[in-house]
N, C-alpha and C positions, 0 to 999 in steps of 0.2 A: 504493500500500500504506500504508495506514495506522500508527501508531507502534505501537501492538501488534503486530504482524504485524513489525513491524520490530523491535521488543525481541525479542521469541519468536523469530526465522530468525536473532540475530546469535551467531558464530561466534564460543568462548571460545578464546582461546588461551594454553596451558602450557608454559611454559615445563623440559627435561627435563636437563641436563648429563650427560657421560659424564666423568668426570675421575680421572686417575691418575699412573701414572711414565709413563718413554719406554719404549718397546716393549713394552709388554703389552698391546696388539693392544685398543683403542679405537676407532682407525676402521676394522680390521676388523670388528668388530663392530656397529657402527653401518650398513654396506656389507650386512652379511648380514640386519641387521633393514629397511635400504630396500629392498632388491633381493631376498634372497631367495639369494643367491650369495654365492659367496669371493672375495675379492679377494686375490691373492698377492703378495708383495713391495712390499705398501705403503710409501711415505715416510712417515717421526714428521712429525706436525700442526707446523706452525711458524705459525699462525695459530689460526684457528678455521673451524669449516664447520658447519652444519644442514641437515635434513631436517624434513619436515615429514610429519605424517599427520593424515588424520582421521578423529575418532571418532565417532560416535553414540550416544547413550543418553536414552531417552523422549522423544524426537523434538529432543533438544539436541543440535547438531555441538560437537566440540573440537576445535583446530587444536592437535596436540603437537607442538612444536616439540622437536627434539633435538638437542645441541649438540654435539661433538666438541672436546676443548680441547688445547692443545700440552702436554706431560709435562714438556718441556726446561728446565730451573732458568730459564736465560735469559730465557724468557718467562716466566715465574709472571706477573710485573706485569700482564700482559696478560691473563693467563687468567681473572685476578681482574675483571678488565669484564664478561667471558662471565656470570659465576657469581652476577652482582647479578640478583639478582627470580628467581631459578630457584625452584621449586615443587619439584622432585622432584631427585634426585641419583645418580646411579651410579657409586660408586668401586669402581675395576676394578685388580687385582692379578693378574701370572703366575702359576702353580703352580708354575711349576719357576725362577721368581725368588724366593728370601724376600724380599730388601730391596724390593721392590716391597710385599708384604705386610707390612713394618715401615713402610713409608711412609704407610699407610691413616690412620694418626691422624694426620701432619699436614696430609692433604687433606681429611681431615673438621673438623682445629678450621682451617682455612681457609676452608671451605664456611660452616661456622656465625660467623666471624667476618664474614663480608662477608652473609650472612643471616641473622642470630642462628642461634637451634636450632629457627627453624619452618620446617624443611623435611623433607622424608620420604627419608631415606636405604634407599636400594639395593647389597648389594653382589655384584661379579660376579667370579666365582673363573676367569679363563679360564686358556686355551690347558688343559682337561681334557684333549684331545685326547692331553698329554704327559705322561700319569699317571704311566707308567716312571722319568719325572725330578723329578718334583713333591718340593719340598725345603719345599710347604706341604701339611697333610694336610688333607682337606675336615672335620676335628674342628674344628682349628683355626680354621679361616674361621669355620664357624656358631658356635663359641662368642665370637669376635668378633663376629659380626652379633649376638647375641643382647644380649652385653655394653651396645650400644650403639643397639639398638631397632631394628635391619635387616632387612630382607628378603636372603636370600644364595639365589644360584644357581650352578650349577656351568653354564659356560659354553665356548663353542670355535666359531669363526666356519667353523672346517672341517665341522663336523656339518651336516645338516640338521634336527636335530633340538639346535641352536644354546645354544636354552638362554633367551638374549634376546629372543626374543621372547614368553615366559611371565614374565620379571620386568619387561617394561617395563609389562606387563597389569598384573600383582598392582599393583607401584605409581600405575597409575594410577586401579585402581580404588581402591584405597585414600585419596587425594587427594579425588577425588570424592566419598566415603562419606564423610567428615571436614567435607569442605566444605559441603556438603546439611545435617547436622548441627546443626554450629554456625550455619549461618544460619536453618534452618525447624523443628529440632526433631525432624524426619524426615531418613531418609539415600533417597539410589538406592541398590537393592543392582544393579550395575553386573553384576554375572554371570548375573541374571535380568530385567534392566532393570524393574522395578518400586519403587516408593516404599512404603518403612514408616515408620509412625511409632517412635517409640523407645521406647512402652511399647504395642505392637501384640498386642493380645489375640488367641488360638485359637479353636477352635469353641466353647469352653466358656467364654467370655470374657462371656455376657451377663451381664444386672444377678443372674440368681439361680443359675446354674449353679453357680458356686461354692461354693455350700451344701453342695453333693453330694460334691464333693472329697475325696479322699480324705487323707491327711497328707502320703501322701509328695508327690502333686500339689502340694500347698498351698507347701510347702517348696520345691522346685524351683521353682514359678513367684516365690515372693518373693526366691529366687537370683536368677535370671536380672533381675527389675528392678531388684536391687542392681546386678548388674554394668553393665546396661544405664547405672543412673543415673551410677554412677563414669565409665564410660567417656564419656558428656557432660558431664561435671564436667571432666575430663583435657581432653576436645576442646575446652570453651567459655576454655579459657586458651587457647589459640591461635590465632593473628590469622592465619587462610586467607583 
């Protein structure tokens, strides 16, 4: 096989962390996105562990690697090894814990202190399952994710309808779509696996159509390549 053929088949790999307090159910959730099941009576991480998957999009595999990290003060020092080169992040909070949920800021200026602030934070509200006790209201979560540029899911490793497995998607296509960006100009849209460019014209996009345009066309489309141009302004400052 020749080195193209070898460039083109080689297999990217992302790194994903899962990280929070002690018991607010981390590797079950991680257990329910490998497997597909619940696992009950988990022991708290006193190490670290990973799972891997793989992805596909336009004929490119990714190996996402997802990491599980200890909660327990004791280990922090250690956790912080996990957490170097990680790409994407999920800080995970009990509902029916608040101080787990007061703890979300120091494991995000943690996260961003051992990787600056280039990495794409996720946050997962679990144990939903225990809404009756929930002492955090899911207002609260999203306007903390929102605060701080998040994706938030409401989560429960008891569901089959989990939760973690649709925010580990959004953020990973989102890495993806930022990444493609900043290096060609064009993103994957990872949900229709096709390449756009970033100022990708409609049917009416030829040299004269335009002409025809109406006002309010005219105006909506020089929206949309405002925002389009901001939005790779914002992406080309950071170093994916």
């Amino acid at each position: 096989m020749n080195n193209y053929n070898d460039k083109e088949n080689k297999i990217i790999s992302i790194k994903l962390i899962i990280i929070g307090s002690v018991n607010v159910g981390k590797t079950s959730l991680l257990t329910r996105y490998a497997t597909g099941h619940c696992q009950i009576n988990t022991k708290s991480t006193s190490n670290a562990s990973f799972i891997t998957k793989i992805k596909e999009i336009n004929n490119q595999k990714y190996e996402l690697k997802i990491w599980d990290t200890a909660g327990q003060e004791k280990y922090r020092s250690l956790t912080k090894i996990f957490i170097k080169d990680a790409k994407i992040a999920i800080l995970v909070y009990a509902i029916d814990d608040k101080n787990s949920f007061n703890d979300l800021g120091m494991w995000l200026n943690t996260v961003k202190e051992i990787n600056s602030d280039k990495i794409i934070i996720g946050i997962a509200a679990n144990k939903s399952d225990l809404y009756k006790d929930a002492k955090v209201t899911d207002q609260q979560g999203k306007k903390y994710a929102e605060e701080i540029g998040a994706e938030w899911r409401s989560t429960s490793s008891l569901s089959d309808d989990s939760g973690i497995d649709e925010l580990v998607d959004v953020l990973f296509n989102k890495y993806i779509k930022m990444k493609s960006l900043k290096k060609t100009g064009s993103f994957v849209d990872p949900e229709k696996h096709v390449l756009k460019k970033k100022n990708e014209k409609g049917n009416n996009g030829g040299c004269c159509g335009g002409q025809n345009d109406n006002k309010n066309s005219k105006n909506k489309s020089s929206k949309n390549v405002k925002v389009i141009e901001k939005k790779k302004k914002n992406i080309e400052e950071e170093d994916f």
